[in-house]
C-alpha positions as CSV (number, residue, x, y, z in Angstrom):
1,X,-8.2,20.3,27.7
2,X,-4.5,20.5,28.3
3,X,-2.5,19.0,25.9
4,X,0.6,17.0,26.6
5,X,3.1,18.4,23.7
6,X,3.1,21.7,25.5
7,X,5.1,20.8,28.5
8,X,8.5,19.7,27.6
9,X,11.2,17.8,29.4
10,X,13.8,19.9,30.6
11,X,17.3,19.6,29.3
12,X,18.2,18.0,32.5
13,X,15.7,15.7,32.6
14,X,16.7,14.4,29.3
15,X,19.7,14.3,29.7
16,X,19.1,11.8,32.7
17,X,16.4,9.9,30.9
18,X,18.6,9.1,28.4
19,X,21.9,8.1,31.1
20,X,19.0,5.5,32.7
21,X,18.8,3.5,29.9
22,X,22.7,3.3,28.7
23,X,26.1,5.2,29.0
24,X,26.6,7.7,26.6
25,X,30.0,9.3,25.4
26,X,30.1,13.1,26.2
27,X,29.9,13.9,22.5
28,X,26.9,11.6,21.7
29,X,24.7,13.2,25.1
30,X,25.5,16.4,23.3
31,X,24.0,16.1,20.1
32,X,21.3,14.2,21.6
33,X,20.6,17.2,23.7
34,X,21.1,20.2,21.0
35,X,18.0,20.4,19.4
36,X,16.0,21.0,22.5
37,X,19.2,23.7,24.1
38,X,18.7,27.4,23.9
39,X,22.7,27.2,23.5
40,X,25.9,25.1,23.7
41,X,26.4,26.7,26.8
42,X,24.0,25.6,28.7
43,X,24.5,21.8,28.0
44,X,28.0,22.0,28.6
45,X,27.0,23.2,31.9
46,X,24.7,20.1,32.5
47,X,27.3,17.9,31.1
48,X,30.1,19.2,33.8
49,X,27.8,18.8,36.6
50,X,26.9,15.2,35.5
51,X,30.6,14.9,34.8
52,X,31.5,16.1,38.5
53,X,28.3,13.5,40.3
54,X,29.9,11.1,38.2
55,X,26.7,10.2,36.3
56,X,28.6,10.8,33.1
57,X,31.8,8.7,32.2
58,X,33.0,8.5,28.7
59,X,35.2,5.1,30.4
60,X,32.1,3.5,31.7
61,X,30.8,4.1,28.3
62,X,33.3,2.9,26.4
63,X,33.9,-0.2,28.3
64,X,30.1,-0.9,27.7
65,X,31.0,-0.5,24.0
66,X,33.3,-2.8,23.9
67,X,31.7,-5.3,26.2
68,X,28.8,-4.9,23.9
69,X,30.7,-5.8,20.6
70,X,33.9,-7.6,21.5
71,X,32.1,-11.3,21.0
72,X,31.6,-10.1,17.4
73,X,34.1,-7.8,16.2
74,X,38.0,-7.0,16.4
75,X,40.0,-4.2,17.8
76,X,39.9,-2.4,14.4
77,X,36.1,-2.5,14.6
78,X,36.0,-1.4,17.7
79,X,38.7,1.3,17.8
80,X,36.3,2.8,14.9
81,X,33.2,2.3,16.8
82,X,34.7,4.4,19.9
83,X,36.4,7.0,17.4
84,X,32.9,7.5,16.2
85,X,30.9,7.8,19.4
86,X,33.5,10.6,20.2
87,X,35.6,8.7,22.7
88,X,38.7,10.6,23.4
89,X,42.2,9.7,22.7
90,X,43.4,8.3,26.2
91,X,40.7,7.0,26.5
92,X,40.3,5.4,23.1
93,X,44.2,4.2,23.4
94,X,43.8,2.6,27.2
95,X,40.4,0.4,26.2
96,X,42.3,-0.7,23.2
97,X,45.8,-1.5,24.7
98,X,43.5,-3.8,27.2
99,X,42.0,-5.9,23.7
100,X,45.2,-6.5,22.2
101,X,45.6,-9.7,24.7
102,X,42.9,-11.7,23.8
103,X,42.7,-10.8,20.2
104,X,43.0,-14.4,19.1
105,X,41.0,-16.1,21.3
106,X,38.3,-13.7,20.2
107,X,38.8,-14.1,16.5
108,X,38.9,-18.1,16.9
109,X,35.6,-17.5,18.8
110,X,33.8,-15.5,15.6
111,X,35.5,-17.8,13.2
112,X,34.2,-20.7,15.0
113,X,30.5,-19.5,15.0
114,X,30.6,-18.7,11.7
115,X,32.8,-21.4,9.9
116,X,32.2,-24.7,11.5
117,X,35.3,-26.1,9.6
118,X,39.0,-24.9,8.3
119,X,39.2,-24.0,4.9
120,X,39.8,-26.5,3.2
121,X,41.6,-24.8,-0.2
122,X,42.8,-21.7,-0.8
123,X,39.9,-20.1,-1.8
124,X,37.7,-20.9,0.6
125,X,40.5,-19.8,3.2
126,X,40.7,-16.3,1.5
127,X,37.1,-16.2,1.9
128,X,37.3,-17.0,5.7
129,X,39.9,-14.2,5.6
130,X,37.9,-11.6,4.0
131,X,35.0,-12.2,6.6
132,X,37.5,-12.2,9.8
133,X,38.8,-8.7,8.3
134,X,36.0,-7.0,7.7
135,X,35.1,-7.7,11.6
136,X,38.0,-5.8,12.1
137,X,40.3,-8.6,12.9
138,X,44.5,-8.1,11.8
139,X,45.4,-9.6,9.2
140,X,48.8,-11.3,11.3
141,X,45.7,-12.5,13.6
142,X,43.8,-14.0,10.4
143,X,46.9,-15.6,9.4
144,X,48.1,-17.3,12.5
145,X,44.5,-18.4,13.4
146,X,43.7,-19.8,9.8
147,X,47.4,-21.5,9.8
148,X,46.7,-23.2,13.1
149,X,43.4,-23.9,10.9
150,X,42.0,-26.6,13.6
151,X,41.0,-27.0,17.3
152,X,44.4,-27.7,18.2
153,X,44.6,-24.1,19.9
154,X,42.1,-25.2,22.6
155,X,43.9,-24.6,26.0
């Protein structure tokens, strides 16, 4: 009886398996692929080809990434997130320079989901701060959006 474990995927093959379910970043395909390559080499030629079809764009996947997280977090959260799927500079610094406009409007939209009222002291402001920062919001952002503290930005 033949078993199934003894034929494996090639390195090609899972390489594309994994591109049909989500864009990947060059740098995350790569470990993914590295404990089933004889060497470095010979994903790095995969990667190229893919690269050269166009099967494998670290844009596309950044842009996902950020589509993908932008209702939720701030550019800070998201410049991390990219930095740490391996996204590389120019890249990183053109999908963030396209964020900065519509920074507020996106922190108004998580503070509104999460606070359904302005703070109403200082404490409870602080606290609405805190949260808006750790989503990776600025803190001039947090400040002009919890001055304006009402609905009274609605355009």
């Amino acid at each position: 009886m033949a078993t199934r474990a003894t034929h494996q995927p090639s390195l090609r093959a899972r390489a594309l398996r994994h591109l049909a379910r989500r864009e990947y970043t060059r740098h995350e395909l790569t470990q993914k692929l590295a404990p089933h390559a004889e060497s470095p080499e010979e994903i790095e030629r995969i990667l190229d080809d893919f690269t050269q079809r166009g099967w494998l764009s670290e844009q596309r996947a950044a842009e996902q990434m950020v589509r993908a997280r932008r209702r939720r977090y701030g550019i800070a959260r998201i410049r991390r997130d990219l930095q740490a799927k391996g996204v590389s500079l120019d890249v990183l610094n053109d999908t963030v320079a396209a964020l900065q406009e519509g920074e507020f409007d996106a922190a108004r939209e998580v503070w509104r989901r999460k606070f359904p009222a302005p703070p109403a002291n200082v404490v409870e402001r602080a606290r609405q701060g805190r949260f808006l920062l750790g989503r990776g919001f600025s803190n001039a952002v947090i400040n002009q959006l919890l001055r304006s503290g009402s609905d009274t930005e609605d355009n």
